[in-house]
MDAnalysis code that builds the backbone (N, CA, C; Angstrom):
import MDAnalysis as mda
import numpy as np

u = mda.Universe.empty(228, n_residues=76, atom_resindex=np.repeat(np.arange(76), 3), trajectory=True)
u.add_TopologyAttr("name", ["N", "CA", "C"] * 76)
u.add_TopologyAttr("resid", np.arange(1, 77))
u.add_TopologyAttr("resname", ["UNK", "UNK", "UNK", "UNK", "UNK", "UNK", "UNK", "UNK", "UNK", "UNK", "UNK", "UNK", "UNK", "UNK", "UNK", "UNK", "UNK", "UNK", "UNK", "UNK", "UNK", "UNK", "UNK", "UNK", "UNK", "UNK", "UNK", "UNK", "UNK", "UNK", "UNK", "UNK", "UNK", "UNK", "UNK", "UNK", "UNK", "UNK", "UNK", "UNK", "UNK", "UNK", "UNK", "UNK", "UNK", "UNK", "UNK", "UNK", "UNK", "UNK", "UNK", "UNK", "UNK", "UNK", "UNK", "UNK", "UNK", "UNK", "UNK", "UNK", "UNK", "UNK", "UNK", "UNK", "UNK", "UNK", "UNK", "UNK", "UNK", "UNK", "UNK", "UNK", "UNK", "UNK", "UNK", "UNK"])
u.atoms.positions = np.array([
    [24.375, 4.034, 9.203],
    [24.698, 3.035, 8.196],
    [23.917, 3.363, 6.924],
    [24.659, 3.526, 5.822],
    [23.559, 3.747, 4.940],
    [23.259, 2.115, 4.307],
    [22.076, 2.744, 3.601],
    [21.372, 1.598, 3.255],
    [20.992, 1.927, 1.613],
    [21.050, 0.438, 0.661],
    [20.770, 0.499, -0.775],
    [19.568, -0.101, -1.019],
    [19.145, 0.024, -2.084],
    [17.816, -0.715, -2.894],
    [18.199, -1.056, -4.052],
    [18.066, -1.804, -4.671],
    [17.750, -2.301, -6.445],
    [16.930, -2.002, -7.217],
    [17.260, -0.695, -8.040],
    [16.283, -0.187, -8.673],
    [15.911, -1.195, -9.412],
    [16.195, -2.499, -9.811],
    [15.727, -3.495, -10.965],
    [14.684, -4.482, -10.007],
    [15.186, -4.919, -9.016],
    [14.149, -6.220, -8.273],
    [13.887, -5.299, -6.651],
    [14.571, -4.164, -6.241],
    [13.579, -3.965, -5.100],
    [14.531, -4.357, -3.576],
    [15.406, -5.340, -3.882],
    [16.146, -5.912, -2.584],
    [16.838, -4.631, -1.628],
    [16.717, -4.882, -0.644],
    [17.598, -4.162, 0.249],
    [18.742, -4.504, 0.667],
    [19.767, -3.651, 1.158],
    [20.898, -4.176, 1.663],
    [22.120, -2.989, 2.199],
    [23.362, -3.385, 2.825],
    [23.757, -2.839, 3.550],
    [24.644, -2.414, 3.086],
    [25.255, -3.038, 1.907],
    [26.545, -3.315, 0.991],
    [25.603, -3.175, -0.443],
    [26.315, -2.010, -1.513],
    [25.811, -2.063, -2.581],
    [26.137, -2.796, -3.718],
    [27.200, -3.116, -3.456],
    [27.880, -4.419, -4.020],
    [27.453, -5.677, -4.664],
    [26.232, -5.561, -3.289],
    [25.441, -7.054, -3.335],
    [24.077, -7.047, -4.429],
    [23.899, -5.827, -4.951],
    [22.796, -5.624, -5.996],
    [23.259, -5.514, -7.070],
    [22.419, -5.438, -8.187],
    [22.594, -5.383, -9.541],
    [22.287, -4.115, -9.762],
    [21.291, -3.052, -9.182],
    [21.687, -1.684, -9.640],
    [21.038, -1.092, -8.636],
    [22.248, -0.424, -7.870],
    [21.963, -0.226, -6.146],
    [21.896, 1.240, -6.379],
    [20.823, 1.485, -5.230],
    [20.406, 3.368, -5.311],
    [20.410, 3.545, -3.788],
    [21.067, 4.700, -3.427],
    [20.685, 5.030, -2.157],
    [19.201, 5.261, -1.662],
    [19.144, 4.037, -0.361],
    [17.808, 4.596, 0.047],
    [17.188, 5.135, 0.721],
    [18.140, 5.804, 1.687],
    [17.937, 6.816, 2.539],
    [17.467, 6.144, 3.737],
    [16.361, 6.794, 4.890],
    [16.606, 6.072, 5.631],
    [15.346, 5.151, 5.654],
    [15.839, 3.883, 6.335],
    [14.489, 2.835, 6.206],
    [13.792, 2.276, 7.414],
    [12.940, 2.166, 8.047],
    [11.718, 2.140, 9.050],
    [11.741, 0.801, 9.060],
    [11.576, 0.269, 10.053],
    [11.235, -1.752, 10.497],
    [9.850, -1.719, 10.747],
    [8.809, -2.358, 9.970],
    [7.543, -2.597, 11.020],
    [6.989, -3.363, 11.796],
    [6.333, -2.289, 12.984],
    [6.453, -3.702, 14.094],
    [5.550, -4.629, 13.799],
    [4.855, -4.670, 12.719],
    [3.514, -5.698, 12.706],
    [4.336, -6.933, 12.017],
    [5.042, -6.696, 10.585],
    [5.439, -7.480, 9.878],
    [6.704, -7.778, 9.564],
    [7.346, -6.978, 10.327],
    [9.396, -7.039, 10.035],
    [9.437, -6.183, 9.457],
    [9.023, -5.910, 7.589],
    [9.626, -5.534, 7.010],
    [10.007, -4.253, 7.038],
    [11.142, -4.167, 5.962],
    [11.647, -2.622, 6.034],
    [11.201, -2.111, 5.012],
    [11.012, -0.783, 5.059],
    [10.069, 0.208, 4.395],
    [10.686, 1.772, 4.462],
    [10.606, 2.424, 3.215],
    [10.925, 3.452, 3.071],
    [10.392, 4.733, 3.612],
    [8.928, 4.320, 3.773],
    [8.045, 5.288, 4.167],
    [7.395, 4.884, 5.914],
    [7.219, 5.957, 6.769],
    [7.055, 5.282, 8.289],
    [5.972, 5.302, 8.174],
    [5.078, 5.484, 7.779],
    [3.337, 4.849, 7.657],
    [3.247, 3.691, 6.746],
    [3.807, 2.839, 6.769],
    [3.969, 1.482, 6.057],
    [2.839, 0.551, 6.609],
    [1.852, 0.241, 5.605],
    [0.853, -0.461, 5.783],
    [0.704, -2.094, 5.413],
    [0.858, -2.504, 6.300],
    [0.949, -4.272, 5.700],
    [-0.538, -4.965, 6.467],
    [-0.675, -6.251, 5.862],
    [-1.856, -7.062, 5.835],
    [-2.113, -7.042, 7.573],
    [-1.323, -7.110, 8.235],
    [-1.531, -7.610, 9.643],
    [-2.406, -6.526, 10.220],
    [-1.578, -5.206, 9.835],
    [-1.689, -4.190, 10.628],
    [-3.605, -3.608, 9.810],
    [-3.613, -3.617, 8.450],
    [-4.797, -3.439, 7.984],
    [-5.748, -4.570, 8.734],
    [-5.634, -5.554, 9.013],
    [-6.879, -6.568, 9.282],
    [-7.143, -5.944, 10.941],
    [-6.646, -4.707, 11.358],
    [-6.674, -4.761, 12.754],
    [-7.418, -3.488, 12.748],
    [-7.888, -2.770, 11.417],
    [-8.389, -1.718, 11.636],
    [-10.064, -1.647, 11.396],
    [-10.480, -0.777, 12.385],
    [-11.731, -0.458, 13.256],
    [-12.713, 0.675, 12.504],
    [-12.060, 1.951, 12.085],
    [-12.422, 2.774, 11.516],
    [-11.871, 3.066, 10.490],
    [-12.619, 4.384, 9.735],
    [-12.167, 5.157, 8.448],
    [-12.588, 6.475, 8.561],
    [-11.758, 6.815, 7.568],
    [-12.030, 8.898, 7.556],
    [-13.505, 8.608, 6.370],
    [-14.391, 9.079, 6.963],
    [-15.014, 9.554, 5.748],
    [-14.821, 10.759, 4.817],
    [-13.758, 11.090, 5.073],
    [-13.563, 12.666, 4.482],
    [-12.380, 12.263, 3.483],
    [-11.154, 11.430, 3.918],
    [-10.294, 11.070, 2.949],
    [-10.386, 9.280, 2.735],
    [-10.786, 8.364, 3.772],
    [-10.841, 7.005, 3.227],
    [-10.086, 6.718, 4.390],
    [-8.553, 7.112, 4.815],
    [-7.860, 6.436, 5.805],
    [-8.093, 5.207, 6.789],
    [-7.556, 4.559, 7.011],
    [-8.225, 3.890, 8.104],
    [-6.986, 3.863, 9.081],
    [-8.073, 3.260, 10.829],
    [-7.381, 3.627, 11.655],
    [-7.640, 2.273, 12.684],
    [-7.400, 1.872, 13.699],
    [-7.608, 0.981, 14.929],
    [-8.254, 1.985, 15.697],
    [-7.515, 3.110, 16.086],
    [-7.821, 4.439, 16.528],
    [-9.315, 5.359, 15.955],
    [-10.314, 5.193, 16.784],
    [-11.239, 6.555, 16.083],
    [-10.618, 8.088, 16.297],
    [-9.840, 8.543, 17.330],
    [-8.996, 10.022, 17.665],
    [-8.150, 10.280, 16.624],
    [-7.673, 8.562, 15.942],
    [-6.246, 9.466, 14.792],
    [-7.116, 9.778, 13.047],
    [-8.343, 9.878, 13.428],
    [-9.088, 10.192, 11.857],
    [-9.635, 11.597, 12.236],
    [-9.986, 12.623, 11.177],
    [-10.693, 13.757, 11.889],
    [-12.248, 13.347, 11.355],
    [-13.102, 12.038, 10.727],
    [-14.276, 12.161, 10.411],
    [-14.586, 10.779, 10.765],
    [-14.187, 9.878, 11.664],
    [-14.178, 8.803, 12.186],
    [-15.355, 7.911, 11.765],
    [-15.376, 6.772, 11.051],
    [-16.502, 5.953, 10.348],
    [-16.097, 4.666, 11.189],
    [-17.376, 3.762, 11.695],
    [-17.040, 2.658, 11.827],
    [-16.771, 1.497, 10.510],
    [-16.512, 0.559, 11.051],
    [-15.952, -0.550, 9.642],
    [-17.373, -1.018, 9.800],
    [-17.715, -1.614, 8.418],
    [-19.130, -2.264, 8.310],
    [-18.661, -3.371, 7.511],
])
């Protein structure tokens, strides 16, 4: 199914019809923390950040996971 966006306000949808200036958006990711749909599959929302444990000290990242960072920092 393809899927549109509104380059003017952002909305998604299924039908481009339904926007005011619809762009293909290729494909879009659900997240399981917060519903929403997202363009990118590392989509970071409030839920999923308040649940994280560590950080990269090497790039900043953060993780729940200390194995998915390669310089693993606890949260302080």
């Amino acid at each position: 199914m393809t899927t549109y966006t509104c380059k003017s306000c952002g909305k998604i949808s299924s039908e481009g019809g339904h926007l005011c200036d619809p762009t293909d958006a290729g494909k879009l990711y659900s997240c399981g923390s917060c519903g929403q749909q997202a363009k990118k599959k590392k989509h970071l929302c409030k839920p999923e950040v308040a649940k994280f444990e560590y950080f990269c000290g090497g790039c900043g990242r953060g993780s729940v996971k200390e194995d998915a960072l390669c310089d693993p920092q606890p949260m302080k």
